[in-house]
mmCIF file of the N, C-alpha and C atoms, coordinates in Angstrom:
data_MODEL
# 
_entry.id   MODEL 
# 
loop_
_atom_site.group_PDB 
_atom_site.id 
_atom_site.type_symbol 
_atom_site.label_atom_id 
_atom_site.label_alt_id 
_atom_site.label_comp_id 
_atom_site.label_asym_id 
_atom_site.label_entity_id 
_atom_site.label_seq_id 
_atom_site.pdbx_PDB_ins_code 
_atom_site.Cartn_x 
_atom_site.Cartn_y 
_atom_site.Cartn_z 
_atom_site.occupancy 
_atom_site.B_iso_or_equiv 
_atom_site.pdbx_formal_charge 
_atom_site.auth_seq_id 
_atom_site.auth_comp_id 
_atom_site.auth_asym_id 
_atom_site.auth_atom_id 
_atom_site.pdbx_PDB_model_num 
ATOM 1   N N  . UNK A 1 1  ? 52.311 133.342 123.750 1.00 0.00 ? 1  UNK A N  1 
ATOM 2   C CA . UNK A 1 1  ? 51.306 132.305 123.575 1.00 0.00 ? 1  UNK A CA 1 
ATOM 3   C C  . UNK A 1 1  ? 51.754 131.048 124.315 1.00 0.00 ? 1  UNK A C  1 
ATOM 4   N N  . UNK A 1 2  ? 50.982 130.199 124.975 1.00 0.00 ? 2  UNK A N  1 
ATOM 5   C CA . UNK A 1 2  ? 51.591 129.184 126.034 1.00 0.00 ? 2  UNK A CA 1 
ATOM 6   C C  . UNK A 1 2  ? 50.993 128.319 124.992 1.00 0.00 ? 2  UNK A C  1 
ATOM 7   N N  . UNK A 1 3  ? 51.446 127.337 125.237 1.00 0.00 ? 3  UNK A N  1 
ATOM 8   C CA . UNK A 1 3  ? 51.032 126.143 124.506 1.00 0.00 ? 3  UNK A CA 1 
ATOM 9   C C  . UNK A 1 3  ? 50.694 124.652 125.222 1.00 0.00 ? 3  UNK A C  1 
ATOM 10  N N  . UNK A 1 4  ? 49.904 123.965 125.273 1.00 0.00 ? 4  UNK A N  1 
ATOM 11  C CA . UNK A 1 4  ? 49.222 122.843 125.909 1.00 0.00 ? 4  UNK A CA 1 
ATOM 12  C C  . UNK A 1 4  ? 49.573 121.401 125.773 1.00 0.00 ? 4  UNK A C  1 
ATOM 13  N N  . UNK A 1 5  ? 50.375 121.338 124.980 1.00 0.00 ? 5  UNK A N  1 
ATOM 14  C CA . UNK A 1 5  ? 51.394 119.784 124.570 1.00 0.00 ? 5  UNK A CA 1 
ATOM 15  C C  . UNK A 1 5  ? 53.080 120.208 125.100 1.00 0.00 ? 5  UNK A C  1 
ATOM 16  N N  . UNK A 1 6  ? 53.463 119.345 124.620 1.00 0.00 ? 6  UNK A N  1 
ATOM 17  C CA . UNK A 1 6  ? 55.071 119.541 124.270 1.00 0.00 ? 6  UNK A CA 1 
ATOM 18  C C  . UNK A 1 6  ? 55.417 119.046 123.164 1.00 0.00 ? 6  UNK A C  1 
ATOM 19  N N  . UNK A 1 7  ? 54.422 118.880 122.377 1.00 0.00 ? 7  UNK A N  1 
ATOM 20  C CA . UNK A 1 7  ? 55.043 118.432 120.733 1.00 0.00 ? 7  UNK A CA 1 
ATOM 21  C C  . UNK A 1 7  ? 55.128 119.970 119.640 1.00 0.00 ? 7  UNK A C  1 
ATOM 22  N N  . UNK A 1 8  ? 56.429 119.816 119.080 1.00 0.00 ? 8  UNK A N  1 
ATOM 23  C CA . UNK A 1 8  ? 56.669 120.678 118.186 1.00 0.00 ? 8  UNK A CA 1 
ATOM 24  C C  . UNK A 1 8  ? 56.580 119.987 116.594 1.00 0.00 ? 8  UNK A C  1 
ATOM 25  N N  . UNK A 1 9  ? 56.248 120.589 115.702 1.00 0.00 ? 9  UNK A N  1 
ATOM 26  C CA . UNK A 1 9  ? 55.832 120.322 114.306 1.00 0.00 ? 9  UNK A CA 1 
ATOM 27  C C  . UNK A 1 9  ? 56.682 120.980 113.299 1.00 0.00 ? 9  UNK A C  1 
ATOM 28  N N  . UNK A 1 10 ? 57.707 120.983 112.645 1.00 0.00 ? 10 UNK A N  1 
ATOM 29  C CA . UNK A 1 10 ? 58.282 121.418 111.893 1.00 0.00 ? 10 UNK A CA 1 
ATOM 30  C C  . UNK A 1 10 ? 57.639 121.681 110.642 1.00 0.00 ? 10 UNK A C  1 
ATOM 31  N N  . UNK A 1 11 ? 57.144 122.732 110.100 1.00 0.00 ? 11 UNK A N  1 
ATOM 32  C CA . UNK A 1 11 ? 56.361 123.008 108.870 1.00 0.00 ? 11 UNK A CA 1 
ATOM 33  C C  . UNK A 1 11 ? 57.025 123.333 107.838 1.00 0.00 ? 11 UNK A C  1 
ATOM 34  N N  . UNK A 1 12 ? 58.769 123.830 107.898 1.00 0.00 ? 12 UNK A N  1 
ATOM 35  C CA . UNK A 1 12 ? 59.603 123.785 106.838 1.00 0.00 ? 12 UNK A CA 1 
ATOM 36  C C  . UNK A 1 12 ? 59.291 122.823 105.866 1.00 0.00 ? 12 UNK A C  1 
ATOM 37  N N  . UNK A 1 13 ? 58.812 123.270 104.356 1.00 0.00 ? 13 UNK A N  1 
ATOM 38  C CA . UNK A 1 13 ? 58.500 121.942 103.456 1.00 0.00 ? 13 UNK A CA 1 
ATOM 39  C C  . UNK A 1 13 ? 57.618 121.401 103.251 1.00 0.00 ? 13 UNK A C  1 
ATOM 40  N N  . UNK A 1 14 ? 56.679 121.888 103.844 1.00 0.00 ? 14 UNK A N  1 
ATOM 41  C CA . UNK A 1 14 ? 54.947 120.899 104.481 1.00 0.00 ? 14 UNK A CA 1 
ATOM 42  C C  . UNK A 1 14 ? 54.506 122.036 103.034 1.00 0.00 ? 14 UNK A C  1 
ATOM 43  N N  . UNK A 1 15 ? 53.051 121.526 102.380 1.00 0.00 ? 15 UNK A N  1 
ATOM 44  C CA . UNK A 1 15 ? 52.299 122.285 101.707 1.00 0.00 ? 15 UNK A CA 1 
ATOM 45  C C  . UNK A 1 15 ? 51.041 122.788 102.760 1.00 0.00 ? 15 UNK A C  1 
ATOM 46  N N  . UNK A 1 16 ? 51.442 124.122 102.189 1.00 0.00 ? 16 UNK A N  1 
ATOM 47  C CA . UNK A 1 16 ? 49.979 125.573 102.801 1.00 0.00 ? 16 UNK A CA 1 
ATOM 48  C C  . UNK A 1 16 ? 49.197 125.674 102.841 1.00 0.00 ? 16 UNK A C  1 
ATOM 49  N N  . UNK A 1 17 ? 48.637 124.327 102.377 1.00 0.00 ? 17 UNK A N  1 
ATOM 50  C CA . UNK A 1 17 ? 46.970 123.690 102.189 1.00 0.00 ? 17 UNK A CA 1 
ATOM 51  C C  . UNK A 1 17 ? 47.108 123.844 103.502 1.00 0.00 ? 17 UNK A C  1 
ATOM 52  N N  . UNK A 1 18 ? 45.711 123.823 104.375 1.00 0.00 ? 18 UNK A N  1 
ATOM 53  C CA . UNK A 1 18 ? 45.394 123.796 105.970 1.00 0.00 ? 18 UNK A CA 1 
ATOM 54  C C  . UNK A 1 18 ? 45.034 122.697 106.294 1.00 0.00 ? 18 UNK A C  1 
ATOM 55  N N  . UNK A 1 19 ? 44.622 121.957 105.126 1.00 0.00 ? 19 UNK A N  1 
ATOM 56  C CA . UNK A 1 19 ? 44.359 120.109 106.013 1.00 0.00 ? 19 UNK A CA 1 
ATOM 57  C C  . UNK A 1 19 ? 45.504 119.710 106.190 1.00 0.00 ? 19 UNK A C  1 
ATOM 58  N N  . UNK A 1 20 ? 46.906 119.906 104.723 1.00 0.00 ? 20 UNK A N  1 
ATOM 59  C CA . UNK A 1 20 ? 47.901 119.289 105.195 1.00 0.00 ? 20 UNK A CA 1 
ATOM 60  C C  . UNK A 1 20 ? 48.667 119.875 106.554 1.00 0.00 ? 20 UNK A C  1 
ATOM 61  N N  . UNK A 1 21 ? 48.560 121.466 107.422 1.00 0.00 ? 21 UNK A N  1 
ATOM 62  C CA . UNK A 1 21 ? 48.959 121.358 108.230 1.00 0.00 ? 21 UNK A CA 1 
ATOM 63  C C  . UNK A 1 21 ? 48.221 120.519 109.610 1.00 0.00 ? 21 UNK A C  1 
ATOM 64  N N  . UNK A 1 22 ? 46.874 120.460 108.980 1.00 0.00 ? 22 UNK A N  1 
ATOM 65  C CA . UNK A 1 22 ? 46.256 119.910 110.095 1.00 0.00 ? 22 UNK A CA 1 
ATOM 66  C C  . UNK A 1 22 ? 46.374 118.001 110.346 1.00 0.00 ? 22 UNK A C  1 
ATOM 67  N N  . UNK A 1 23 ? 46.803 117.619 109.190 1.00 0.00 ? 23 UNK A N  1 
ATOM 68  C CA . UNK A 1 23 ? 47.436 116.491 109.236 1.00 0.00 ? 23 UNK A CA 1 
ATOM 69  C C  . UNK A 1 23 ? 48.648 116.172 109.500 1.00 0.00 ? 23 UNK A C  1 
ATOM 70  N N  . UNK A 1 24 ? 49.661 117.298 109.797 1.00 0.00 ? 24 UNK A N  1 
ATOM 71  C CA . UNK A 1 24 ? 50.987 117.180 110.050 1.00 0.00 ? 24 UNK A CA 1 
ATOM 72  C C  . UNK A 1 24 ? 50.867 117.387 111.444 1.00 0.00 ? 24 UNK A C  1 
ATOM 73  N N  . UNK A 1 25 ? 50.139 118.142 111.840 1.00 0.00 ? 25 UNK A N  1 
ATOM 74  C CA . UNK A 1 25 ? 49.786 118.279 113.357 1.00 0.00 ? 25 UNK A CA 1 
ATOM 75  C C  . UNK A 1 25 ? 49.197 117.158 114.119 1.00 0.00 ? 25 UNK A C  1 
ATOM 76  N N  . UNK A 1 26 ? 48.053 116.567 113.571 1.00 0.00 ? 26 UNK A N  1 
ATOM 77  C CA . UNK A 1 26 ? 47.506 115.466 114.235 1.00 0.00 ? 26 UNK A CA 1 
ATOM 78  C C  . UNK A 1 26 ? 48.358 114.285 113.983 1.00 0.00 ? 26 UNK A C  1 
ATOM 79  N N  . UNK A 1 27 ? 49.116 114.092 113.330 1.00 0.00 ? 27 UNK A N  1 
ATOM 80  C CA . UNK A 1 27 ? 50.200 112.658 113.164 1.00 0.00 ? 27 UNK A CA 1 
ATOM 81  C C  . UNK A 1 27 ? 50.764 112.894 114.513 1.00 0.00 ? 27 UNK A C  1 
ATOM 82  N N  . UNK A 1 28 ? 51.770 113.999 114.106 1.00 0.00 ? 28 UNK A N  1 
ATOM 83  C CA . UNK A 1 28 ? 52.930 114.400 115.612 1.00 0.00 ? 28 UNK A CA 1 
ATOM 84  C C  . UNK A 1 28 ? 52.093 114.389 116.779 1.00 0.00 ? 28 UNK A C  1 
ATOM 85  N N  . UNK A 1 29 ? 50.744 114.676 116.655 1.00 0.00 ? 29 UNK A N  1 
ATOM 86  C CA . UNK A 1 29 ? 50.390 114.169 117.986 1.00 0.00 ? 29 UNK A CA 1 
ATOM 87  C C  . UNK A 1 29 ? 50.011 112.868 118.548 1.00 0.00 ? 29 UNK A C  1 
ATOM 88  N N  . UNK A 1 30 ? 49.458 112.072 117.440 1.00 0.00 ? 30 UNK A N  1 
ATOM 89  C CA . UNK A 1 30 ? 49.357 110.570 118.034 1.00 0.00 ? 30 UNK A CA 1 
ATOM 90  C C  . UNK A 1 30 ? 50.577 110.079 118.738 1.00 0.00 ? 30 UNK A C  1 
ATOM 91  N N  . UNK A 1 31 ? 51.890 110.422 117.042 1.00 0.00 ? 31 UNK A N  1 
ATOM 92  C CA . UNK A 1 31 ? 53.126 109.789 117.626 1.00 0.00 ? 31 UNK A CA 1 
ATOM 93  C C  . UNK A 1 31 ? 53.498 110.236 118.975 1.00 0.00 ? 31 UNK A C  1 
ATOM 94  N N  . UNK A 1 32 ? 53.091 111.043 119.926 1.00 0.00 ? 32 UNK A N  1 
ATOM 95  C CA . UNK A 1 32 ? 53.047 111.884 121.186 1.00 0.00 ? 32 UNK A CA 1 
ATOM 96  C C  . UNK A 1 32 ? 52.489 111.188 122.262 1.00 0.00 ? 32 UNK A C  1 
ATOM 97  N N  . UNK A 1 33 ? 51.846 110.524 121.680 1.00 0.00 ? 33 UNK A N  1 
ATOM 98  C CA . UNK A 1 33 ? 50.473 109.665 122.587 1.00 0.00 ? 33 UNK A CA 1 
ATOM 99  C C  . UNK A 1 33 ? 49.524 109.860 123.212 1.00 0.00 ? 33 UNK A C  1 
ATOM 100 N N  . UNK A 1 34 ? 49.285 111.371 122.407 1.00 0.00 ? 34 UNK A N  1 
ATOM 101 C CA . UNK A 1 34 ? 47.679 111.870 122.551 1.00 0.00 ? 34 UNK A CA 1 
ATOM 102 C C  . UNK A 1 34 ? 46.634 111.123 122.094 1.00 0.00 ? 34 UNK A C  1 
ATOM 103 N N  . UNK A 1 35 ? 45.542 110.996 122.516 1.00 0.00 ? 35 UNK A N  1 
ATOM 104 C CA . UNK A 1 35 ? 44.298 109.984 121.958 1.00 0.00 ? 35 UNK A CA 1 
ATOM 105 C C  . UNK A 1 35 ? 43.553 111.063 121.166 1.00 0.00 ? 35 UNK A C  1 
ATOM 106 N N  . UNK A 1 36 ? 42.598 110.227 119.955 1.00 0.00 ? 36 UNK A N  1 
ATOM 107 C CA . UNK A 1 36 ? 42.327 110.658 119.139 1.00 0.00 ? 36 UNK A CA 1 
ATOM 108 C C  . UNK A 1 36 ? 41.000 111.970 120.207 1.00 0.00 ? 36 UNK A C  1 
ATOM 109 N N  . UNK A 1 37 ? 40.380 111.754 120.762 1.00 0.00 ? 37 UNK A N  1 
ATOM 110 C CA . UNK A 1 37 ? 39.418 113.173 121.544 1.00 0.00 ? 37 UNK A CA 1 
ATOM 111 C C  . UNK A 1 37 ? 40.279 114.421 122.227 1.00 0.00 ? 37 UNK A C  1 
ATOM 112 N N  . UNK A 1 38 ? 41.246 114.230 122.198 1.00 0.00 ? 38 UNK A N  1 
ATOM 113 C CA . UNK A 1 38 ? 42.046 115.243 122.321 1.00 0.00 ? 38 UNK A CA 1 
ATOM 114 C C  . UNK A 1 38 ? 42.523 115.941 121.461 1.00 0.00 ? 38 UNK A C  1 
ATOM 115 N N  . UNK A 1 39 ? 43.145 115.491 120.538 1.00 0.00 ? 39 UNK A N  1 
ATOM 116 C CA . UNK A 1 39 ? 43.277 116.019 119.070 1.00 0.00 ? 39 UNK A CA 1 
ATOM 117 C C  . UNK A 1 39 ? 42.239 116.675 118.265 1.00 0.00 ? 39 UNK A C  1 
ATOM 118 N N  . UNK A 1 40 ? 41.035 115.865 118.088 1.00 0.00 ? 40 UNK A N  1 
ATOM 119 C CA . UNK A 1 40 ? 39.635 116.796 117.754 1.00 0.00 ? 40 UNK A CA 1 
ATOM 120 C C  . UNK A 1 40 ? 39.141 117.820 118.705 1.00 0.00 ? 40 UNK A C  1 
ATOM 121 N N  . UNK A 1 41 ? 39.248 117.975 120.211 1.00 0.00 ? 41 UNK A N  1 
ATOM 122 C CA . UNK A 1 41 ? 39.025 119.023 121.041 1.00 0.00 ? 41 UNK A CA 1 
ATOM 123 C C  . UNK A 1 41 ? 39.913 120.080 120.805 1.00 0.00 ? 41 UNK A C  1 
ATOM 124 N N  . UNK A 1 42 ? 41.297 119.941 120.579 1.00 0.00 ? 42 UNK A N  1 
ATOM 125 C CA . UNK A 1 42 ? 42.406 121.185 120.050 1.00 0.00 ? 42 UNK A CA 1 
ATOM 126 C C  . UNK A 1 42 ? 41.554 120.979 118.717 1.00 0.00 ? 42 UNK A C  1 
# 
């Protein structure tokens, strides 16, 4: 699987709810300095 960033997300510890991964994902990507239409397009 190729992947389209270079940010990695450590999910060790995170809860299995899917918003919280989808909020652990979209943080690490701002802090990345992706803009928010990029983040909603992934």
């Amino acid at each position: 699987m190729s992947s389209i960033t270079h940010i990695t997300v450590k999910l060790i510890d995170t809860d299995g709810n899917a918003f919280a991964i989808l909020g652990c994902v979209s943080r690490a990507l701002r802090k990345g300095g992706y803009d928010d239409e990029f983040i909603h397009t992934v």
